[in-house]
N, C-alpha and C positions, 0 to 999 in steps of 0.2 A: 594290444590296448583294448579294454573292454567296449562294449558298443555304449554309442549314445544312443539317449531314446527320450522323446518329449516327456514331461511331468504336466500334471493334470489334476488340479486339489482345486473343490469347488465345495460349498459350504451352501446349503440350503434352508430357506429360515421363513417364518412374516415377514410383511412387508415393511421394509427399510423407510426410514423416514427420508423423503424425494431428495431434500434441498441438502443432505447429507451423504447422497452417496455417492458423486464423485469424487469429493476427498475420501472418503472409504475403501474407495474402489485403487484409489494411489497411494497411500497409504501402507494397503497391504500389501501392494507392489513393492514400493518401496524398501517396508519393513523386512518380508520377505527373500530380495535381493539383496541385503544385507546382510543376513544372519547366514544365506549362503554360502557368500563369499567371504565369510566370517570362517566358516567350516570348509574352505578350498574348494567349492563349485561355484563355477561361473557358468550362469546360461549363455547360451551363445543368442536368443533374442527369450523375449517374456512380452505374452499379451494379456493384459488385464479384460477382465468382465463383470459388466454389473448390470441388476436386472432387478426391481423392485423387490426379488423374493432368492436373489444369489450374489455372491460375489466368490470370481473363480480367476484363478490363474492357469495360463498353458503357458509352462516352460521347457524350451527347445535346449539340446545336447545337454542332459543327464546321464551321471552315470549311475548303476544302482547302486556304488558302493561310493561314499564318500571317499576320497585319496587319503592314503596314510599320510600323518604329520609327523613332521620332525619337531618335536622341543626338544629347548634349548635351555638349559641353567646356570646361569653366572656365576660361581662361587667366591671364595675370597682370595685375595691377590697372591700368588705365588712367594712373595716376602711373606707370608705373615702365615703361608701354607705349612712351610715346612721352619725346622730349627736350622743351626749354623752345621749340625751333622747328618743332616739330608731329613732327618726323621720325621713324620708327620705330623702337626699338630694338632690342639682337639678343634680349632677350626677347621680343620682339612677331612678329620678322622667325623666330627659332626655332620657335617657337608656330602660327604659320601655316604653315611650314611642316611640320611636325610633324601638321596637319592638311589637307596638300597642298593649300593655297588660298593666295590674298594676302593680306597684311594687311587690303586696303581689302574684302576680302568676312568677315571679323571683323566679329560684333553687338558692341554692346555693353550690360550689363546692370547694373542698380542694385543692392545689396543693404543689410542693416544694417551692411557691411564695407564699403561703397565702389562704384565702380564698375570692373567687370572686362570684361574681353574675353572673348566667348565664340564658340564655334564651333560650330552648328547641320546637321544634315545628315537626310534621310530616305533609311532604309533599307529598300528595299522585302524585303516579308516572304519568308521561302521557305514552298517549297511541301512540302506533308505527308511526302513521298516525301526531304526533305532533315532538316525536321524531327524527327522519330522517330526516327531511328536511335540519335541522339543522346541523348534525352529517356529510350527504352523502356531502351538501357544501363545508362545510370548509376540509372534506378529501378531496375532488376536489378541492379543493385552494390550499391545501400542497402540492401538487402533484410537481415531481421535471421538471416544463415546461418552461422553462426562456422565451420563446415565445408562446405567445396565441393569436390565433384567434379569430375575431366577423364574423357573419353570418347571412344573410337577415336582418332582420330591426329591431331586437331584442340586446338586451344589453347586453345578454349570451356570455362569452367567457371559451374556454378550447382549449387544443393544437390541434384537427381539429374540426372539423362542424361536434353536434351530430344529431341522427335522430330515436331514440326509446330509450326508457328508459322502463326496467321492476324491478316491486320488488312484491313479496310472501313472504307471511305467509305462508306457508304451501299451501294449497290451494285457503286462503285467496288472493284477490289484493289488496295491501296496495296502497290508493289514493295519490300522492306526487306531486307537482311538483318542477321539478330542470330542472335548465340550458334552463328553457322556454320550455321545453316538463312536459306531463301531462303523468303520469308510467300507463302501461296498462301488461297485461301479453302477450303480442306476441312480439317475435322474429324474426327473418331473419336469412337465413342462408349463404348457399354462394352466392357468387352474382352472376355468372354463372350456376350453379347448381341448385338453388334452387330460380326461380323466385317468389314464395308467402310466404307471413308471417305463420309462425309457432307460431300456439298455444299451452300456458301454462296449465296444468291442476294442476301442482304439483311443486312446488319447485325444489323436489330430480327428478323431470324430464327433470331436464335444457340442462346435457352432453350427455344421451339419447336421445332426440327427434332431437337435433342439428346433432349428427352424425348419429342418423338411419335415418332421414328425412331431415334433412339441409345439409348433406355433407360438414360438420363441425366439427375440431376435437378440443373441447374448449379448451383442457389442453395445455398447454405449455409445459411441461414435458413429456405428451404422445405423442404430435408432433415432437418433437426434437428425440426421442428413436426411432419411427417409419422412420424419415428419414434415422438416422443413420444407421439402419436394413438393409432399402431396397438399399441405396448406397453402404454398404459391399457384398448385394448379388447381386446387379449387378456387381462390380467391381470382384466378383468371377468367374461371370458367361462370363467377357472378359480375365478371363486369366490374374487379375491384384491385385495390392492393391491400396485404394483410399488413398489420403492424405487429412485426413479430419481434418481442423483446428477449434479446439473447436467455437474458437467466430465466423468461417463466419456460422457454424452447428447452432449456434444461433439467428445468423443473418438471416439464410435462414428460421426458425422455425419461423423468427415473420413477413414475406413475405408470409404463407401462408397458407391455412386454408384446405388445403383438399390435401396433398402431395403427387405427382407421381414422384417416379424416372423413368430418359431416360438414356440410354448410347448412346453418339454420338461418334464421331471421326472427324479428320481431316487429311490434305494433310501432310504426313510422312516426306514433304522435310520440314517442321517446325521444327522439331528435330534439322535441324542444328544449328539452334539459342540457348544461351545458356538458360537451361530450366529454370532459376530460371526467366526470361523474360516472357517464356510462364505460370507457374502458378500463376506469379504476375498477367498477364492480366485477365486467368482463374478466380483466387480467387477475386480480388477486384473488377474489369470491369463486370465480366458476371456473380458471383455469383455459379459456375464450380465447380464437385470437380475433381482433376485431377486425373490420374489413372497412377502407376509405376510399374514397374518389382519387383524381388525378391530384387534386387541390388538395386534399388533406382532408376530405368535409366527412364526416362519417354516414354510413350508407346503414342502413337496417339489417344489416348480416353479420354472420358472425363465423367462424371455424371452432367446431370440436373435436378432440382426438378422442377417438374410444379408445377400451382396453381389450376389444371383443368385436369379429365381423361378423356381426351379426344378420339372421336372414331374413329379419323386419328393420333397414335401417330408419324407414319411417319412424316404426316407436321410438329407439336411439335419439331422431334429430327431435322429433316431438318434446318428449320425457324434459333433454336441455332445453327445449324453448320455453317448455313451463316451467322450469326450476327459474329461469331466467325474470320473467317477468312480475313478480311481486317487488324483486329486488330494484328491478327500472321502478314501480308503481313508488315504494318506498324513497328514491332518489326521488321524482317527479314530487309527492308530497313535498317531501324536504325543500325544492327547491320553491316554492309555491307559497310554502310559509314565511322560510326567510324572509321575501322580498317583500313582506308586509311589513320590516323593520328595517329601518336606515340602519347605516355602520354607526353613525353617530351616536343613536339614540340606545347602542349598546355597551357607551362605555363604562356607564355605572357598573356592568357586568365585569369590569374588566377589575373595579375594586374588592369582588368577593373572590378573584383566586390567587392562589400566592405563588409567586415566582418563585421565591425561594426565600425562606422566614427570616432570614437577617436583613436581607436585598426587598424586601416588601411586595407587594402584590405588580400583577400585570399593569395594572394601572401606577404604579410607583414607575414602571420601566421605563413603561412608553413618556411619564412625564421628564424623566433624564435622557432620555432619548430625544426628547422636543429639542433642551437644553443643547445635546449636543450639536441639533443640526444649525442651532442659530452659529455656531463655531464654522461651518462646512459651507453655510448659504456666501459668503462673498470668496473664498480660496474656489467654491465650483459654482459663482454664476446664479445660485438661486433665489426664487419669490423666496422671501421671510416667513408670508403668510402660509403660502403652500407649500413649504419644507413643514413648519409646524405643525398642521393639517394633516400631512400626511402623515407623519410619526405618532401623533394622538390616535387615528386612524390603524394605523398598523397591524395592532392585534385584536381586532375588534370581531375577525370575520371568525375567531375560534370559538365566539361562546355560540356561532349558528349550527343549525340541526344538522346542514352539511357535513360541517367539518367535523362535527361531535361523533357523524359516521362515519367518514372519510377524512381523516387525520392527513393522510398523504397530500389534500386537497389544501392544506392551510395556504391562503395566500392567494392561489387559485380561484378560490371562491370570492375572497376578498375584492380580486379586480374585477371582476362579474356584479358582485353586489354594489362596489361602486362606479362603475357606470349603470348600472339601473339606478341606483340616486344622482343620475347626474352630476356626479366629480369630475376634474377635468381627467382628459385621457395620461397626462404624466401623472398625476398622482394615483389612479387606479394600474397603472405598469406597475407604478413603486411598489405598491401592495403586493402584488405578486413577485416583483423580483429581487424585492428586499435580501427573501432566502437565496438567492440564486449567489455564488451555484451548491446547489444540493447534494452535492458529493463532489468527490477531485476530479479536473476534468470537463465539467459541468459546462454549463453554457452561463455567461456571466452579465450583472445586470446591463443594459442599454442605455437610459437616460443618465443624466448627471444628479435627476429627485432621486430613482433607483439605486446610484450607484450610492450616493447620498445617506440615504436610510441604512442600506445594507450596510456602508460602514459605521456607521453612527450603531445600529444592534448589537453588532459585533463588538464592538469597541468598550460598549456599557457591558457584555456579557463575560468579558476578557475580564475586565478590571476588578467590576464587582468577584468572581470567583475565587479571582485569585487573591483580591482583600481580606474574604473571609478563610485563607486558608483553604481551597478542595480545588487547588490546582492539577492539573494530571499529576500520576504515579504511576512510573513499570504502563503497564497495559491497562487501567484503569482512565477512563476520561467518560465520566457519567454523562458532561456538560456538551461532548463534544466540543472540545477546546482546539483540540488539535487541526478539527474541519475551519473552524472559526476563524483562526490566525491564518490558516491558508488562503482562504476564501479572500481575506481584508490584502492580503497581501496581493494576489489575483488581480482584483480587483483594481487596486493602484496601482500596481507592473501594466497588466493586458489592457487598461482601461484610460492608459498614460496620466495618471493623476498623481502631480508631482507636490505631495501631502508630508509637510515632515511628521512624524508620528510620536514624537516624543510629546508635541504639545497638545494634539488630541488622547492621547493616555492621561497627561494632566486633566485636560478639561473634562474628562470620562470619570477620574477621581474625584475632582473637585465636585460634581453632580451629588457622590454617593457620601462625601464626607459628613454627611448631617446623621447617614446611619452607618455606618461604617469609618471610627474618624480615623483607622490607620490604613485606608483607602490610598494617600496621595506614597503612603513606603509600597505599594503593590507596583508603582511603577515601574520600576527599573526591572523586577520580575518580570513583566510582562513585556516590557520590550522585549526583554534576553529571550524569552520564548518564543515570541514572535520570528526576531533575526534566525533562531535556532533552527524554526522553520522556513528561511529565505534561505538557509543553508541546504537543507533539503533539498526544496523548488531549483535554487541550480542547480544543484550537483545530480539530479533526475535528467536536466536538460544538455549536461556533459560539459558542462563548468569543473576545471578540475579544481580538486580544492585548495591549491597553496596560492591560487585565482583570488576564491574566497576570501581566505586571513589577509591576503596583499590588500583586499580594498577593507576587510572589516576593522585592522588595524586603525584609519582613518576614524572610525566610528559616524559615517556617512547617518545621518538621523530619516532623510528620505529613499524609501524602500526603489523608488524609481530613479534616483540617481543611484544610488548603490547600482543597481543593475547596469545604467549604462555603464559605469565607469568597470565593473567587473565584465561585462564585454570589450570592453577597449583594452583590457588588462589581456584578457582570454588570447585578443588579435595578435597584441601588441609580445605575447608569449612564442607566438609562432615565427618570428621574424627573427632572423638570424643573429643579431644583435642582442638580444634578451639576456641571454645566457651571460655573457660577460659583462654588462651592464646591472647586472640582478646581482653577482658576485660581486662588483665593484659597490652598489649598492648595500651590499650585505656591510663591506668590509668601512665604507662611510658609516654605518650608524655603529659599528662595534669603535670604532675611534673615536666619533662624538660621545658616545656612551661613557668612554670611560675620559675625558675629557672634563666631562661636568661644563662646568661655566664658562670654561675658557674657549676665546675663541669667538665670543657673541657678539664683539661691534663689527663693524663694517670692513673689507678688503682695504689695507692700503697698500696701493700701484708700488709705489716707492720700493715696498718689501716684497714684491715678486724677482725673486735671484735667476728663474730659470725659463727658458722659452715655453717648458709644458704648460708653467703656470698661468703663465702671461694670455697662452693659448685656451686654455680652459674656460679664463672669466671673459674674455671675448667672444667666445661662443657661448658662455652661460648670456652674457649679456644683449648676444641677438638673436638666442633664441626665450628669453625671458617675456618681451611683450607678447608674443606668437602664439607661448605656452596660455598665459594668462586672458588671451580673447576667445582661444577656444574651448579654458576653462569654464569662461564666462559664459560661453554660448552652451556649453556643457556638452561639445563635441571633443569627448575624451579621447573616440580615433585618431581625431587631426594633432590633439596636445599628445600623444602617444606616437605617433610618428614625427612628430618634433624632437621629443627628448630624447626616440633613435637616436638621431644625428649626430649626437654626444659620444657616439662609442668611441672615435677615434681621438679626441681629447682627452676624455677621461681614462682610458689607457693607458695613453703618454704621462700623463698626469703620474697613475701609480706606478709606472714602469723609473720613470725620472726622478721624481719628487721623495724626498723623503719627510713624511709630516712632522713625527714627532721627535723632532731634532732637540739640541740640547739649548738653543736660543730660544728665551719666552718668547720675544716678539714674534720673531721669522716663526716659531710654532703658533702661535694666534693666529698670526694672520693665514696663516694654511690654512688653520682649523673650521676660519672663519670662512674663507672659498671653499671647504668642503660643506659648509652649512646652509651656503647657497647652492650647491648644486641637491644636496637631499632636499630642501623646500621644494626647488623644479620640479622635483619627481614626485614628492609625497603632497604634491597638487593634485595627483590622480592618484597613486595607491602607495603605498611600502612594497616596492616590488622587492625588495632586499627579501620579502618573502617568497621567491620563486626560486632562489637560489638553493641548487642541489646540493652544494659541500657545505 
């Protein structure tokens, strides 16, 4: 058996845009391990590598010759191959030759179709050096780069400008060339650090010689752990805790290739600003991790990674502290101005931008937006005055200098500016938490003003959208539609606000009908999209879905009953009883189904022939009230372990009973105790949808 031996194909370029190259880096992995085992190798392990200025794979037991393949050729059916005197015909005599043999060197093979003539051949494998060019290409084609570059006078394009290519066998240099460079075994390492090419002796010497001689730390995994270390122990060592936000820790891991943490600081009158100002600048502007007290309260310091250990780290911490401070100086102004203008006194501002040209300006929004909260103030408890207030208010803090430089800050700013005008403290949360939550997940609004607004936004941006036609498509959601209906949903499930939703989509249409008059036909869209999304949300949370259609059949209009009762369904699945109760269920609506009308007055006693029957509507009949107060109290577990009970009547019932006999009465009246007991149950769901035959 030939030897195995690690593979080693590393690609050297400018630097990769950051927040891209992890998917890059899997990607090529992936792509890669595909096209491998597309060509019959399978590595026995594969470690990816990426590094602002490389991306490389080390793949373990290679061999250098790919395996010979065997193809295979199906021809045409052995009837049709030959004549009635054995003779070949010109499908057989095509065929063969078609695969440059004679008929008489044609297998032939059995199937569930027949017997066919097949054509067999081993193709001996190639060798690495024939292999890869191929393979490493088209992985650098898939690569997910929607923009690509060309460079000097060649026809090579990838998303920067490459400038060394290495691949190993083992010790081996496998000759290749890609993307207009010729593979040689040396590297580079940093680019300040390490001004000469490092040479290759060894495959498994790639992370080694890069970090003990290139001051290089190839792993992507090792670089992100290592920074995280050294920011917690400086941030211990100022007396703080860092706030370190997974994706900029990510961001910053594919900026650099040899990481030094610095602690700086700055001028303490910055504090006055509100801090979510200064670690927006911090985190997105300078790449910063900020540093807070026990409380949360932000301290004057900050963490920087360098890309270089350098042996003045003073100028290093300096250089950041001055990049840093015009940008606080800039925030500080901003904030200083603003607060010369009340929220109020900006809403005329709100009439010169336009939400959206059919849907009218900001100020068009927030006044259907008022509209809808007069809908929300008595179902959740609120001031009239101060629901209104606040929805007028709402989008007021975006036309401030803040937000116009700190967009992330919308809302934010808003509940800061109104408590500095003395609003009360629930209408300045609303302001802020209106957005919440801001991606899935999120942390979700607190008060009932809060919760208030934020569906009332929501509601008008659903409606409106999809009015004018620009509801999602495929992967297209400009409006973020899809965050929208989540979030409303959220919100009423996490928030227990038991809102039927059909007549807030009304009342959200009927606002917009003055400019949009086929506004109130968007409804039924917009529910269906919404549910579409409650279908999601459980089935994330391991709601299985035949759970789902048993309660959506119902057509439940409130998002928060739907859930309990699809929880009660979920329970009420697990219990022994289900399975034949779901079947029996299944096999009741297929008999009323085709039934039609019949069957729809009341049970008479008289015309029960048999004890099953007799037995049935005496337990429909006490467990009837039972079913219906827990309905009522909307304790679907308790009415769900009620209608268990049932199993062994209901049984008997179809095991005994034959419904549809050749007697009209004696069949009504069955049909009619069979329409009582499906009411009992399609109280809480159509479980006839859980049933597996």
């Amino acid at each position: 058996m030939e030897d195995l031996h690690p593979l080693l194909f590393e690609l050297g370029m400018e630097e990769l845009p950051p927040k891209a190259l992890p998917a890059l880096r899997d990607a090529l992995r992936d792509e890669c391990l595909r096209r491998l085992r597309d060509a019959g190798i399978t590595p026995a392990a594969v470690t990816a590598f990426a590094t602002p200025r490389r991306l490389a794979l080390l793949l373990d037991g290679i061999p250098a010759r790919q395996p010979d393949q065997v193809q295979e050729r199906r021809g045409p059916a052995v009837s049709a191959a030959f004549g009635p005197d054995g003779t070949p015909t010109r499908a057989a005599e095509g065929f063969a030759r078609s695969c440059g043999v004679e008929v008489e060197a044609l297998a032939r093979e059995n199937s569930d179709k027949g017997e066919y003539l097949v054509h067999r051949q081993t193709l001996p494998g190639a060798p690495l050096e024939e292999l890869l060019p191929g393979i490493l290409s088209a992985s650098l084609a898939a690569l997910p780069t929607p923009k690509r570059m060309r460079w000097g006078s060649g026809d090579a394009e990838f998303v920067r400008p490459v400038h060394w290519l290495v691949v190993l066998h083992g010790d081996r240099l496998v000759e290749i060339e890609l993307l207009g460079l010729h593979s040689g075994r040396r590297t580079r390492g940093h680019r300040f650090h390490c001004s000469h090419e490092l040479e290759l002796g060894h495959a498994r010497d790639y992370s080694r010689v890069l970090e003990q001689e290139g001051m290089v730390v190839a792993s992507f995994e090792q670089r992100r752990s290592a920074i995280e270390a050294q920011i917690r122990a400086e941030a211990d060592a100022a007396g703080g805790q860092a706030l370190i936000d997974p994706a900029l820790l990510d961001e910053v891991a594919a900026l650099v290739e040899w990481p030094v943490a610095l602690t700086g600081s700055f001028d303490p009158r910055f504090l006055n600003v509100p801090q979510e100002a200064l670690i927006s600048t911090m985190q997105d502007n300078q790449k910063y991790f900020p540093l807070v007290d026990a409380s949360g309260t932000m301290l004057p310091r900050f963490v920087v990674i360098s890309n270089i250990r350098s042996r003045y780290p003073e100028a290093v911490r300096s250089g950041n502290e001055r990049v840093l401070r015009p940008r606080f100086a800039d925030a500080e102004f901003f904030w200083e101005q603003d607060r010369r203008e009340t929220l109020e006194s900006r809403q005329p501002w709100l009439e010169t931008v336009v939400f959206e040209r059919r849907l009218g300006t900001l100020a068009d929004k927030v006044r259907r937006v008022a509209l809808l909260m007069e809908e929300l103030t008595g179902p959740m408890g609120l001031d009239p005055a101060l629901a209104r207030r606040a929805a007028l208010l709402s989008k007021c803090d975006l036309g401030t200098r803040m937000v116009f430089e700190f967009p992330e800050l919308q809302g934010t700013m808003g509940r800061y500016y109104a408590q500095h005008d003395g609003e009360p403290d629930a209408l300045a949360q609303a302001l802020e938490q209106h957005y919440w939550p801001r991606q899935a997940g999120a942390e979700l609004p607190e008060g009932p003003l809060a919760q208030a607004l934020a569906l009332a936004d929501r509601l008008d941006t659903l409606v409106g959208i999809f009015a004018i036609g620009k509801e999602p498509t495929g992967a297209r959601d400009p409006f973020a539609l899809r965050r929208a209906a989540l979030g409303l949903l959220r919100i009423l499930i996490e928030r227990e606000q038991p809102l039927a939703l059909t007549p807030l989509l009304q009342a959200a249409a009927s606002s917009l009908s003055d400019r949009v008059a086929q506004a109130p036909d968007a409804v039924p869209r917009v529910r269906a999209y919404i549910f579409d999304r409650l279908r999601g949300y459980l089935l994330e949370q391991g709601m299985a879905a035949e759970v789902f259609e048993a309660v959506a059949a119902l057509e439940p209009d409130v998002p928060l009953d739907f859930v309990h009762r699809a929880r009660a369904v979920q329970q009420f699945r697990s219990r022994p009883e289900s399975e034949a109760l779901a079947a029996a269920n299944k096999r009741t609506h297929n008999l009323l189904r085709k039934a039609g009308d019949e069957g729809t007055g009341g049970v008479d006693e008289t015309l029960l022939q048999t004890p099953a029957e007799q037995l049935l509507l005496e337990a429909l009949r006490a467990v009837e009230p039972r079913v219906a107060a827990a309905v009522g109290n909307r304790d679907y577990v308790a009415a769900m372990s009620e209608l268990a009970g049932l199993r062994a009547p209901v049984d008997a019932f179809f095991t005994d009973v034959l419904v549809m006999v050749d007697d009209p009465p004696l069949r009504a009246n069955r049909l009619a105790l069979l329409r009582q007991l499906s009411a009992r149950f399609d109280s809480v769901a159509d479980i006839s949808r859980l049933a597996t035959g």
